[in-house]
N, C-alpha and C positions, 0 to 999 in steps of 0.2 A: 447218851450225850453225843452231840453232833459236833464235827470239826471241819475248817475251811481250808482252805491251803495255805492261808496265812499264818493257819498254828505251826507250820512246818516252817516256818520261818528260826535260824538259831539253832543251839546246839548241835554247832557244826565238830566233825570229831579235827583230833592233833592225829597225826602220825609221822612216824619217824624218818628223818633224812640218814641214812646210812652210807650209800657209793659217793655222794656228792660231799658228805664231814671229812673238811682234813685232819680231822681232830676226836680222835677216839674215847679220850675224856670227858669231851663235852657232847652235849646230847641236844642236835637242834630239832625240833617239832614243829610241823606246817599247819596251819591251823586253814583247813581245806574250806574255803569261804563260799565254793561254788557248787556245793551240796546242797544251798540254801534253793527255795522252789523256781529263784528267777533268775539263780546262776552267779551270783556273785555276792559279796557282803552289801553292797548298797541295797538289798532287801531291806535292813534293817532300819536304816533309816528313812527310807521312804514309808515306812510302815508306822514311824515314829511321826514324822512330819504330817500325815495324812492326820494322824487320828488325834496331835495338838491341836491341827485345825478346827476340828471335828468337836473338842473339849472348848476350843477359844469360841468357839462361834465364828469365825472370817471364815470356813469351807462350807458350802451351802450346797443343794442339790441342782440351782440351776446356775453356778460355779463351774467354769470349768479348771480345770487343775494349771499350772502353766508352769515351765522349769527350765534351766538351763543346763544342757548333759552334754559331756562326753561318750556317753550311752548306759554306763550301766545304771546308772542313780533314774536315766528315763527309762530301762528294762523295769526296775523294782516299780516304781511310781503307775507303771504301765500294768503290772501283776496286781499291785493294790489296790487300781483306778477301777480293775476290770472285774472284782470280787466283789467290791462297795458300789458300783454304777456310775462315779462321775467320769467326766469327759478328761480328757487331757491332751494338752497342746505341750511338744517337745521342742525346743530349740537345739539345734546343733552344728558343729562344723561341717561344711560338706568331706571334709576330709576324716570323716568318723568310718570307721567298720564296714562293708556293705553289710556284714551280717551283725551288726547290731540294729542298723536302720532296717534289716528284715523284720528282727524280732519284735521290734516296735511296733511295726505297721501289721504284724501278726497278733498281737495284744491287743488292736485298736485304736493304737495313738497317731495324733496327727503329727507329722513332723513338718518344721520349718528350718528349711537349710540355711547356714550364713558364710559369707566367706569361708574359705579353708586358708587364706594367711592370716585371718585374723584367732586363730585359732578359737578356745572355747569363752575366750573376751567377748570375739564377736556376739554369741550366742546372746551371752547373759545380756551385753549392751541391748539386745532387742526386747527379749524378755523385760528388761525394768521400765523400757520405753511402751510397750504394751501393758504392764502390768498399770502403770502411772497416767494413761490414755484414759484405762478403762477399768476403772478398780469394781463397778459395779460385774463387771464381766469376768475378771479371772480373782484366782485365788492362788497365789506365788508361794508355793512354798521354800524358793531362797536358802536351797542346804546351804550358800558359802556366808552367808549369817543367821541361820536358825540354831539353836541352840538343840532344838529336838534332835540335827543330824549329829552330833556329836554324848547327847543323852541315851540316845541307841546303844552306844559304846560302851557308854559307862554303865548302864542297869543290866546290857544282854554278854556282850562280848568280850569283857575285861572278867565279866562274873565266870564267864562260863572255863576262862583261861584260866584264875584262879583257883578254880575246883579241879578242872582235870591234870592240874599240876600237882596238886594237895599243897599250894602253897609254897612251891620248892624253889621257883621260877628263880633265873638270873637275871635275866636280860627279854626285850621283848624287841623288836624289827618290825615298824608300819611304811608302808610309802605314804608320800605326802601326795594329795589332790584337791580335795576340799577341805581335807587335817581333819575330818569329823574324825576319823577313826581315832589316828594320835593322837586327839583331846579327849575323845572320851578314855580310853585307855589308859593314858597318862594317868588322869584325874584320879582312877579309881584303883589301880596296881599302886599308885603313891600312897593312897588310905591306907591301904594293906600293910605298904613293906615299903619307907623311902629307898631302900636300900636296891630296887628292883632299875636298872636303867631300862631306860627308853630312849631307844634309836629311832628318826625320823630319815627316811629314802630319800631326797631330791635328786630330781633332775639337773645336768646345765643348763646353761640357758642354750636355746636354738636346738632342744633336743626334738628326740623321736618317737620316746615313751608314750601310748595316748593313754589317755586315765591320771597321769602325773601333774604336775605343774611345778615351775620353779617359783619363788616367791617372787622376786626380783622382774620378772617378765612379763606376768601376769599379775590381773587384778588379787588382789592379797586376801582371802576367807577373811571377813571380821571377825569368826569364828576363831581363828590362827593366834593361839596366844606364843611366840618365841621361847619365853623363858620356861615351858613348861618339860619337854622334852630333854632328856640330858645330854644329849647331841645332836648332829643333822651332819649328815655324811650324804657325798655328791656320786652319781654311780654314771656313768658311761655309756649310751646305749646300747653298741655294740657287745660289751660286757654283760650287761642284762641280757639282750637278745640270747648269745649263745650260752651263759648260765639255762635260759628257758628251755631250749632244747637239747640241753643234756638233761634236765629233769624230767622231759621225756620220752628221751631215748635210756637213761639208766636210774630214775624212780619212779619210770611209769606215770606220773602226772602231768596231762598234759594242761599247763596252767597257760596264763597268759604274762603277755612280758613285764607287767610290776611284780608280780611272782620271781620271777627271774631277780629282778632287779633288788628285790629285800630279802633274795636268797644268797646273792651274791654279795651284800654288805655281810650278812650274818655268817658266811664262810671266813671273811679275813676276821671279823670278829671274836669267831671261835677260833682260830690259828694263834690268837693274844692270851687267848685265857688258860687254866690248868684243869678248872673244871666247871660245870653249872651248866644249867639248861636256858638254853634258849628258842624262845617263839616265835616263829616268822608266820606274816599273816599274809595269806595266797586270796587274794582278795576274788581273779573271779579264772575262767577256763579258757584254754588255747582254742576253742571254737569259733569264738570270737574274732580272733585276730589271723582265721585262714588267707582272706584276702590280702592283709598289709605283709611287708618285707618276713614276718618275724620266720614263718615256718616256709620260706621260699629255699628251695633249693639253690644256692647262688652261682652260675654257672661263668656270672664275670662280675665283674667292678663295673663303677662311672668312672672310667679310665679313657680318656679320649687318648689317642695318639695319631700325630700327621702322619700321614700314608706318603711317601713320594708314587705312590703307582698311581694312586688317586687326586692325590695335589690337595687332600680334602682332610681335619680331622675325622676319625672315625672312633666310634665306639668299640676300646678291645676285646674282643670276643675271640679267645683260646681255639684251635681246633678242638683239645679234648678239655676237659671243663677239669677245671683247679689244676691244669700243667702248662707249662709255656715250654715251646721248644726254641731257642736264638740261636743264631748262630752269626758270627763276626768275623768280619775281614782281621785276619792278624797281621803279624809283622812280616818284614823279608828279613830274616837273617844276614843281613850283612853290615848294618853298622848300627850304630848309637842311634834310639830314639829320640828325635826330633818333638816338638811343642805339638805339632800339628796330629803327629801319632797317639802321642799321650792323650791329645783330646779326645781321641777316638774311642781309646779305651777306658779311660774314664767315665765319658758318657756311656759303652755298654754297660760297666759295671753300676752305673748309676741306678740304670734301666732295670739291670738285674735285681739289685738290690732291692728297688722300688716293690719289684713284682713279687718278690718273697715277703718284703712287708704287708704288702695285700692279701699274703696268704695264700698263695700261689708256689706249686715245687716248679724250680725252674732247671731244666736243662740247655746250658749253654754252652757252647762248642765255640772256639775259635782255633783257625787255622794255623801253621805258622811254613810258610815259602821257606823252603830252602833247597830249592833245585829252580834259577831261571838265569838270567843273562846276568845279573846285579852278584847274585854268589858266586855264581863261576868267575867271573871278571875278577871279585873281589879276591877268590881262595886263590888264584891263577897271579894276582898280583904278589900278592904276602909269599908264594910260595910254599903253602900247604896245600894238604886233601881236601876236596869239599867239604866233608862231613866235618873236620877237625874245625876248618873254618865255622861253619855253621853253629855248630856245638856250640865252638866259644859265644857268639852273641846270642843264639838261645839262653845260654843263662843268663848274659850280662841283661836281656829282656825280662827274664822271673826276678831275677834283684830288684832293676825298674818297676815292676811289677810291685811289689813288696815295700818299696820308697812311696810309692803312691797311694798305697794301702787297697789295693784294687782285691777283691776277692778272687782269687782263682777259678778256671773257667771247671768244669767237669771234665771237660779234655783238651788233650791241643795236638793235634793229628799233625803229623807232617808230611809235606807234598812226596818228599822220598819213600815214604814207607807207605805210599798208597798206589804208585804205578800201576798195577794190576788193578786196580778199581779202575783207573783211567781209562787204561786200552779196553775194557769190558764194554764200559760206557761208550766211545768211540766205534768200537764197532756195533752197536746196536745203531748207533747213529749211521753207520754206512749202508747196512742192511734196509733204514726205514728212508734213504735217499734223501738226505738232508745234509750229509756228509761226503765229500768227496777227497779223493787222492791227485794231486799232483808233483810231477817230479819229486816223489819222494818226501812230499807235505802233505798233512791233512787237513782240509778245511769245511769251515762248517757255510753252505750256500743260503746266506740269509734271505735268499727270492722264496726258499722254501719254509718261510716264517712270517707271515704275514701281520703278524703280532711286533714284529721286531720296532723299537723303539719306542714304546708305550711308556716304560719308564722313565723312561729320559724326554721325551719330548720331539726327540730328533728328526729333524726332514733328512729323511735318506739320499734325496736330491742334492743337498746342504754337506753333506759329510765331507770334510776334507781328506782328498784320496791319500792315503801315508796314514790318517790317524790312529792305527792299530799294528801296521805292521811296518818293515820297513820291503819299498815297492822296488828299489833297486835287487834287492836278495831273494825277494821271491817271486817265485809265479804264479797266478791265480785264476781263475775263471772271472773273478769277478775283482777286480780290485777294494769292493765294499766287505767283501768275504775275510772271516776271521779264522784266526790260527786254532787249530786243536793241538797237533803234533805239527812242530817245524822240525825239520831236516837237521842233526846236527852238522856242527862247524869240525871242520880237521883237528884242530887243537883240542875241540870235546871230546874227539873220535880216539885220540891219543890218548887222553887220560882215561877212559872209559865211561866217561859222564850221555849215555849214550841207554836209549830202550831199542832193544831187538823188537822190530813186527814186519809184517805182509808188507807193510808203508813203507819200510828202510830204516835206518837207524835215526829215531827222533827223539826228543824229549816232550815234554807237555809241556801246553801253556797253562798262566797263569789261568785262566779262565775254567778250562776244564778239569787244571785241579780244585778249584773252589766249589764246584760243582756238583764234582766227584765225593769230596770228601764231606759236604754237605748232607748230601742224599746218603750219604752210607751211615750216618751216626743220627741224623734225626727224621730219614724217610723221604718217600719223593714229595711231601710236602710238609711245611714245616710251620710258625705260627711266624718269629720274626727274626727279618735280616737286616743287619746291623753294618755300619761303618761310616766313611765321610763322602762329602758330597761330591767330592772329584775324582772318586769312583764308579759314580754311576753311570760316566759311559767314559770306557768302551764295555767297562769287567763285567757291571752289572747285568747291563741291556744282554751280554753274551751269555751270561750264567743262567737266564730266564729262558734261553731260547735255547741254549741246550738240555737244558733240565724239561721245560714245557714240552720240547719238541719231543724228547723221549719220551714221556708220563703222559701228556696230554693234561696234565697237572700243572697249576701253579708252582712255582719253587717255595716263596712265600706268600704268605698271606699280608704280611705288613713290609713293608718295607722303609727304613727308620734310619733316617741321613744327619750327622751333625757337619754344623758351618767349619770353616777352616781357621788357622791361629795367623793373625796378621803382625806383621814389623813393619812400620811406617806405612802401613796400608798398604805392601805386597807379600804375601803368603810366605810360610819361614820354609826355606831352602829351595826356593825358588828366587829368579834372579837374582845369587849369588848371594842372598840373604843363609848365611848357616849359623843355627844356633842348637844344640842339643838338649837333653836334659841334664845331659853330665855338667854342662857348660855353667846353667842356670843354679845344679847343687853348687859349685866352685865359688860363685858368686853369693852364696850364703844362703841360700832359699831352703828352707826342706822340704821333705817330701809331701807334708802335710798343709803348708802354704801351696807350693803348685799345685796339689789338687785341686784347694780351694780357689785357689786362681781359673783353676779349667774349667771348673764346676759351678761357677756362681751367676755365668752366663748362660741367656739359655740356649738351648742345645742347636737352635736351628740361629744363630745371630753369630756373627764370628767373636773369635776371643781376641781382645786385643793387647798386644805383649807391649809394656813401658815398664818403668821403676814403680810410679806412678800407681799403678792397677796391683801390682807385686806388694808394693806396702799397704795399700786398700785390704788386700786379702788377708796381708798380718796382722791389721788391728780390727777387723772383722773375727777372726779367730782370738785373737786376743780378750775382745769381748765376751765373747762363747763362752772362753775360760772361766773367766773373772764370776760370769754369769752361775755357772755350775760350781762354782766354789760355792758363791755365797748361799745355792740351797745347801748343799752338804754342810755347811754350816748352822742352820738354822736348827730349834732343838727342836727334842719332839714335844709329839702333840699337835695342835690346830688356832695356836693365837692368831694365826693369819685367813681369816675366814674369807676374804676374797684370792687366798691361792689358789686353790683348786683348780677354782674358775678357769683364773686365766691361765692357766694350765694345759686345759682342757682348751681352751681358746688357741693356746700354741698349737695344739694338736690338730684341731681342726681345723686351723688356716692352712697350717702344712697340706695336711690331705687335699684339700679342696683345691687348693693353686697345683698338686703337682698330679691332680686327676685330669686338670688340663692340661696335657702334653707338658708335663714333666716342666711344669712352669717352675723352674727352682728358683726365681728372680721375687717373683708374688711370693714364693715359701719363705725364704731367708728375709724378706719383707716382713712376713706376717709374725716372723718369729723375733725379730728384733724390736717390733714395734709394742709387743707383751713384754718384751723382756725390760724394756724400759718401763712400761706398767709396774712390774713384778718390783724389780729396784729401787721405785718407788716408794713401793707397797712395805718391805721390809725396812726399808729407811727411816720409815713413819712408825714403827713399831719396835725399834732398836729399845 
C-alpha cells in the first residue's frame, strides 16, 4: 500500500500544559496543530476544499487554484496544490510573515501582494474580483464561505479531540480567523456532550494578532455562525504575544502567537473552575512569525521623547536595554514648595511612572541642596544650625511629596553628605586644565569646552556678564567662567559652614554638586536628566561641561525640560508673585486635585494657575470617580459585549498619545471620550 503526504495530514497528538496551569485541578491539553506536514491546522482544510472541488466538478486541471490568506490556509493549499498538480495563485497582505511568503514561493505558489492597511479584506477583495472576471480561469475555493473549511473540523479534529479525551473533555479554546475551526468543532463536541463549552479567541479591533480577525472589522466568514459557540472572549495582543514566549521558554513549544493567545484565555479559564479538562488548539509554530515583533528581543518602546539637546523628538533608547537611569533637579531646602517646583516633580514622577508601565526598572535619583547661599541665609536668619534648618524642610518636602502622591525617588543624596565627591571631581578638573584657582576660588574655564552651550542654545557673545555669578565679589579670568568652589564669606567661616582644600576655604556650587552626585549614583553617563526649563542655563549647560569635560562622555543622553506654572501670565514667585503649595491646600484644594491640575497639561506648555483650571481639574477627577464606581458596580458576567472593547480602546489611546512625548492632554482626551461611550453603553443596558 502506498501513501502521500497528504495521509500525514491529522491525528495531531494533545500534551499537557504543566509550568503555565495556574490551576492544578484542572488539566489543560494543546492540541499541537503544527505537527501536521504543512505546519499548521489549515492542512485540513485545504485538503477538504481541494478535493469538494474535485467531487463537485468546479476544480479542473487546467484551473488554477485561487485564495485569499493570511498564509497559513495558502501554505496548506500550497502542500495540496503540489501533490495533486494544480497551479495556485495566493492573495495576501504585504504585511504577512516573510517566512510564510518564503514557504509559499518554496511550494510553487504564486503570490500576489495587496495593501498591508487593508489587511486580509484587501486580499479576498481582489480574489473575488479575479475570480468573478474570469471564472473559466480560477477555481476559488472561498474558506470564509465554503462549508468544506469548517467540515474539516467536524469529521478530522473535534473526532480526533473526542477519542484522545475518551470523552471526558470540559471545555475547548479555538481562536477565531475564518471560524472554520469553531464551527466545525462546535458542531460536532455538541453532538457528543451539549454540556462541553466552546470558547471562541477574538481579537480587538486595530489588533496585531496575524491569522485572527475581529468580526466587527473585518469582512465577517459567511461560514461564522454567533449563536454557536458558548462565548467569545477578547485577548490583548501584548497578552498573547508574551503568553507565547513563555510557552517557549517554559513548555518548550515554540508555537505561534494565536497559540499564545487561546493559551492565555484558557489560563483565566481554568483559574474559575475546580476541575475538568480543557483543550486549547495550537493552531500552527513560532517559525513563522521570526520576522514579526512576537519573538524580537525588545530592547525599547515607540516612546518618543523631546530631547532639549536636540531640539528634536527622538526615539527612547535606554543605555542598557529594559533599565532607565533619571535623575532630577530636586529641591533647595529652604522653604515651602512653590507651584512651579511641584511641577517639576510631578512631571519626573509622571515620566517615571510611565517608564515602569512600559515595563522598564527604573532608577531615579533626585538631589536635594542643602548647602548654598538660599540655606545659609535662611538657617542664619531663623537663628539655627544649618543642618537643623535643612532637616526641617527636607521633611516638610517628603510630606509634600506624599500630598501629591508622587512615588519616592530610589534616593535622595544630599549636597552635604557628598563634599568629598566634589573636591575629587574638582581636582581632576584642575589636573585636565579646564579648571583653574583664583584668589582662593575655583573656576571652571569655559574657552576650554568648545561644546559649551549646545544645550541651551546660547551665544557666548550674548551672555549677560553677572549672569552666574555675582562680578563685584569675585575675580575671574574670564568673567563668562563659572563657579565650582567660591571662597567662603566671614560669617560662613564663623559658623564653620566652610570645605578645607589646596583652594582655601570654599563651599561648592550648585552646579558641581549636581554633577557630582549625578555621576556617583548612576555613572559618567546616564539615560535621562530631568527638571524645568529655567534651569537649563546657567546649571545645566555647567553640569554638561563638567561632567563631558571630565569623562569625555555625555552626562545624559536625553535631556527632559517641563514649561513653568504661570499667575496672570508671570511665573509664580517671581515679580513678587508668591504662592506655595501650603497656600493652595488652605485654600481647599488636595493633594490629588493639584496634581491633576499639574499634570493634565502637557509637560512642555506652561500650567496655568486660576480658580477656573482648579475646579476643571476637580470635575475631571470627579468624573474619573463616578466613572470607576459605575464598573465596580456592574455584576458579573459579560451582558455588556461591547465593554471590553472599549476598554481596550481606553488603553490604547492612553499608550498611543503618551508614546508621544508624554502627550497626557491626547491621553485624558482619549480616555474621556470612551468613558462617555462606556456610560452609555451601561445606561442602555440598566
Amino acid at each position: 500500500m502506498s501513501y502521500s503526504i497528504l495521509d500525514a495530514i491529522g491525528n495531531t497528538p494533545l500534551v499537557e500544559i504543566t509550568r503555565l496551569n495556574p490551576n492544578p485541578d484542572v488539566k489543560i491539553l494543546a492540541k499541537l496543530e503544527y505537527v501536521n506536514p504543512g505546519g499548521s491546522i489549515k492542512d485540513r482544510a485545504a485538503l477538504f476544499m481541494i478535493e469538494a472541488g474535485e467531487k463537485s466538478g468546479e476544480l479542473t486541471r487546467d484551473k488554477t487554484v485561487i485564495e485569499a490568506t493570511s498564509g497559513n490556509t495558502g501554505i496548506g493549499l500550497a502542500l495540496v496544490c503540489a501533490v495533486k498538480g494544480y497551479k495556485l495563485l495566493l492573495a495576501m497582505s504585504e504585511s504577512a510573515s516573510i517566512e510564510r511568503q518564503k514557504i509559499l514561493k518554496a511550494r510553487g505558489a504564486d503570490i500576489l501582494l495587496t495593501p498591508g492597511h487593508l489587511g486580509t479584506d484587501g486580499a479576498i477583495e481582489e480574489v473575488y474580483r479575479l475570480a468573478r472576471e474570469n471564472p473559466e480561469r480560477y477555481f476559488m475555493t472561498d474558506q470564509f464561505n465554503n462549508d468544506a473549511n469548517w467540515q474539516a473540523h467536524y469529521h478530522s479534529t473535534a473526532e480526533e479531540i473526542w477519542q484522545q479525551t475518551d470523552g471526558k473533555l470540559s471545555m475547548v479554546i479555538v481562536t477565531m480567523g475564518t471560524t472554520g475551526t469553531l464551527m466545525g468543532i462546535t458542531r460536532r463536541l455538541k453532538e457528543y456532550n451539549p454540556a462541553v463549552q466552546i470558547v471562541g479567541v477574538e481579537p480587538f479591533l486595530g489588533h496585531k494578532l496575524q491569522g485572527l480577525k475581529n468580526m466587527r472589522e473585518s469582512y465577517c466568514p459567511e461560514i461564522y455562525d454567533k449563536n454557536l459557540p458558548d462565548k467569545k472572549v477578547n485577548i490583548e495582543d501584548e497578552e498573547a504575544f508574551e503568553i507565547t514566549r513563555r510557552l517557549a521558554k517554559e513548555e518548550g513549544l515554540f508555537v505561534g502567537m494565536s497559540s499564545g493567545a487561546a493559551l492565555a484565555v484558557a489560563r483565566k479559564e481554568a483559574e474559575s473552575m475546580t476541575s475538568g479538562i480543557i483543550v486549547v488548539i495550537f493552531p500552527d509554530s513560532g517559525e513563522r512569525y521570526l520576522s514579526t515583533p512576537l519573538f524580537t528581543v525588545r530592547d525599547k518602546i515607540d516612546l518618543k521623547l523631546f530631547n532639549t539637546l536636540t531640539r528634536s523628538k527622538e526615539i527612547f533608547e535606554p543605555i542598557h536595554a529594559g533599565k532607565v537611569s533619571v535623575y532630577s533637579c530636586g529641591p533647595t531646602a529652604h522653604a515651602d514648595l512653590h507651584p512651579g517646583e511641584c511641577r517639576r516633580f510631578v512631571f519626573s514622577d509622571l515620566l517615571c511612572r510611565y517608564l515602569e508601565f512600559r515595563g522598564y526598572a527604573v532608577n531615579h535619583i533626585m538631589n536635594i541642596t542643602d548647602l548654598d547661599d538660599k540655606t545659609i541665609a535662611g538657617s542664619e536668619k531663623e537663628g539655627s544650625a544649618l543642618s537643623e534648618f535643612t532637616e526641617k524642610h527636607i521633611e516638610s518636602f517628603k510630606s509634600d511629596l506624599k500630598l501629591l502622591n508622587i512615588k519616592p525617588a530610589a534616593k535622595y543624596p544630599k549636597a552635604s553628605e557628598h563634599i568629598d565627591d566634589m573636591v575629587s571631581l574638582a581636582e581632576k578638573l584642575v589636573k585636565k586644565g579646564v579648571a583653574y584657582e583664583k584668589l582662593r576660588s575655583l573656576y571652571f574655564d569655559i574657552s576650554r569646552f568648545p561644546d559649551y552651550g549646545r544645550l541651551s542654545g546660547i551665544d557666548l557673545n550674548k551672555i549677560k556678564l553677572g549672569a552666574t555669578v555675582d562680578l563685584d565679589e569675585y575675580e575671574k579670568d574670564n568673567p563668562r567662567d563659572f563657579t565650582l568652589f567660591k571662597r567662603c564669606r566671614l560669617s560662613e567661616l564663623k559658623r564653620g559652614i566652610y570645605v578645607k582644600t589646596d583652594w582655601g576655604n570654599v563651599r561648592p556650587s550648585w552646579h558641581i554638586q549636581c554633577a557630582a552626585m549625578s555621576m556617583k549614583y548612576l555613572g559618567e553617563s546616564f539615560d535621562i536628566h530631568t527638571s524645568s526649563r529655567e534651569l537649563i542655563f546657567p546649571h545645566h549647560e555647567n553640569e554638561i561641561a563638567i561632567a563631558t569635560a571630565l569623562t569625555g562622555k555625555p552626562l545624559a543622553k536625553y535631556w527632559i525640560h517641563c514649561d513653568r506654572v504661570l499667575v496672570d501670565g508671570k511665573k509664580v514667585n517671581e515679580n513678587g508673585i508668591r504662592l506655595t503649595l501650603h497656600d493652595l491646600k488652605e485654600r481647599g484644594w488636595s493633594g490629588r486635585e493639584l496634581r491633576f491640575w499639574l499634570i493634565s497639561t502637557h509637560y512642555r506648555k506652561p500650567v496655568i494657575f486660576s480658580e477656573d483650571r482648579l475646579n476643571a481639574a476637580r470635575n475631571s477627577l470627579e468624573r474619573l470617580d463616578t466613572f470607576v464606581h459605575t464598573l465596580s458596580q456592574l455584576k458579573q458576567g459579560n451582558p455588556y459585549p461591547e465593554l471590553s472593547q472599549l476598554l481596550y480602546d481606553i488603553r490604547q489611546g492612553f499608550v498611543t498619545a503618551m508614546d508621544d512625548d508624554l502627550n497626557i492632554s491626547a491621553a485624558m482626551a482619549s480616555i474621556f471620550r470612551n468613558i462617555k461611550k462606556i456610560n452609555i453603553l451601561t445606561l442602555e443596558n440598566r
